[in-house]
N, C-alpha and C positions, 0 to 999 in steps of 0.2 A: 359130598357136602359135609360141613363143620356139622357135630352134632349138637353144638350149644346153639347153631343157627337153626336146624332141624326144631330142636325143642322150641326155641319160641313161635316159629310157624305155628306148630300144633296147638301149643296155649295160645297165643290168637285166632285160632279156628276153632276152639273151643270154645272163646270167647262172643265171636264172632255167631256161633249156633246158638248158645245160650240167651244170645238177641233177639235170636229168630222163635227159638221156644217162648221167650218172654211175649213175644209182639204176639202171637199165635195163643196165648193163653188168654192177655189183654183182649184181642177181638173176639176172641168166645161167648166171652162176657157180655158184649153188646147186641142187644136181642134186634133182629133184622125183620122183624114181623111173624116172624116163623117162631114155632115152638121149639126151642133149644134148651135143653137140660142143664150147659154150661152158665149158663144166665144166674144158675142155685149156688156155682160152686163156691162162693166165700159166707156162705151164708152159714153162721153157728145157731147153735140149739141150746138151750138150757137141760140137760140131760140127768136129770137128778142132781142139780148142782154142781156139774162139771161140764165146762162148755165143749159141745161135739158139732163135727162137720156136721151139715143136714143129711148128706149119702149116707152117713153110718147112721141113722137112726131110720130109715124110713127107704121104702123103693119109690124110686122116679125115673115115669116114661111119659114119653107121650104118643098118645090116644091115638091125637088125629095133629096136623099140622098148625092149628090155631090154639092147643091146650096143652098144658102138662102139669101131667095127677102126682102126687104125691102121696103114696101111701104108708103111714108111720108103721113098724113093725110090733109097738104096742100102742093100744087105743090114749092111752093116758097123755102120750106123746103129744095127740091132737093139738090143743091149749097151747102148749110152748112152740110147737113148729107154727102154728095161724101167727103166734106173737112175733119170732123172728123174722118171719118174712114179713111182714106190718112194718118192724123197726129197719130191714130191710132196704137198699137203696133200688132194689128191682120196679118198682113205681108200679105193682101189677097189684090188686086187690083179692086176697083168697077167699075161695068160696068153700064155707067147710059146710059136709054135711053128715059129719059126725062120726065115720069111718074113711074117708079118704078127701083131701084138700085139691083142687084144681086151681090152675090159675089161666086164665081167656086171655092169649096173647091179643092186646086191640090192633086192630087196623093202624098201618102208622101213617100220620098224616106228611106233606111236602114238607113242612115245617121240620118235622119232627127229622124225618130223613135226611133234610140237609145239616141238620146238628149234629146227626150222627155220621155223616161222612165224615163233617169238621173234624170230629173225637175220631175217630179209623184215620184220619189225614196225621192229627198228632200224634197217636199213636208209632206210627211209621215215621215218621220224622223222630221221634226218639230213636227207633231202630235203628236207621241208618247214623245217628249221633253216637250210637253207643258203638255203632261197625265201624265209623272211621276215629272215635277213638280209640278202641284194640289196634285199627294200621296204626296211631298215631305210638300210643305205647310201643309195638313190637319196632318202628323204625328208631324210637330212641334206644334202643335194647341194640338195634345193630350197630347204631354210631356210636355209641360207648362200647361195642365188641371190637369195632374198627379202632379207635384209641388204643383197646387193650393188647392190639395183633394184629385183630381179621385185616386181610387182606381186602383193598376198594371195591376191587373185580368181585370178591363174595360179597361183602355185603351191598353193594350196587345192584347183585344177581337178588340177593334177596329180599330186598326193598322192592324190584320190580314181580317177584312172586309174591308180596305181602298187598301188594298191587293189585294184580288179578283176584285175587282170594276177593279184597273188598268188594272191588267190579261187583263180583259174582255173586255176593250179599246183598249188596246192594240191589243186586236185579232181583234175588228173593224175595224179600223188601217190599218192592215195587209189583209184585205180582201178585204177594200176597194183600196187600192194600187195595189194587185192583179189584182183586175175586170178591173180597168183602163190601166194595162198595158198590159194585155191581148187584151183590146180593139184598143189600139195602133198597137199592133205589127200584129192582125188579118188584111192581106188584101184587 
């Protein structure tokens, strides 16, 4: 096989993954009624006047499956990390009491979890948007290879393997969108 065909394969399956990490990062973020640490991750800190991740100032776990503690690694901390997560789009209320922040994941209501399927539903649909735009990219990249040379037979073969790669993302996609809203809508 042509290796300027080979290379685009792979930068569209690299493309192609970086979908799949995005979408997989996106759902992290949306808290399923369960205590998830990923729910923190864009959350900044005022850190002596330099804005820092909340992970790097502070350890966070959790407890038990409805909570998770926060504890800053200096007490001073307290004050700006309660503030950030207040300014925060996590919608959860901190409870501080003076040495370590918890946050009570609530009960999600029907309401609530159908909104959140919606957003895991778009979420995935971006995904699959951004998977058949890399096929779309890499089949323009073979019909201007075909102009340049490539032979029909190659790049006909490689269109129909840029094919399958989608397929197969596309069922990623799909499975992972599934597991998430399953985990939503489970009690």
């Amino acid at each position: 096989m042509n290796e300027e065909v080979q290379l685009v394969f792979e930068m569209t399956k690299e493309q192609m993954e970086k979908a799949i990490n995005h979408l997989d990062n996106e759902l992290n973020r949306i808290r399923a009624g369960k205590a998830n640490i990923h729910i923190l991750d864009g959350i900044i800190v005022d850190y002596y006047g330099a804005p820092t991740p909340l992970n790097q100032v502070s350890n966070i776990s959790t407890p038990d499956a409805k909570t998770i503690m926060i504890q800053p690694w200096e007490k001073t901390m307290i004050n700006p990390i309660e503030k950030a997560l207040m300014n925060s789009n996590v919608g959860i209320t901190p409870i501080n009491n003076g040495e370590v922040i918890r946050l009570g994941i609530p009960q999600l209501t029907e309401e609530r979890r159908r909104d959140l399927v919606k957003q895991v539903k778009n979420e995935g649909e971006n995904a699959r948007v951004s998977v058949r735009n890399s096929r779309r990219d890499a089949n323009d990249e073979y019909r201007q290879m075909q102009k340049d040379g490539l032979s029909e037979d190659e790049a006909k073969t490689a269109e129909d393997r840029i094919q399958k790669l989608t397929d197969e993302y596309t069922e990623k996609v799909d499975k992972i969108v599934d597991a998430k809203e399953e985990d939503i809508m489970t009690i």
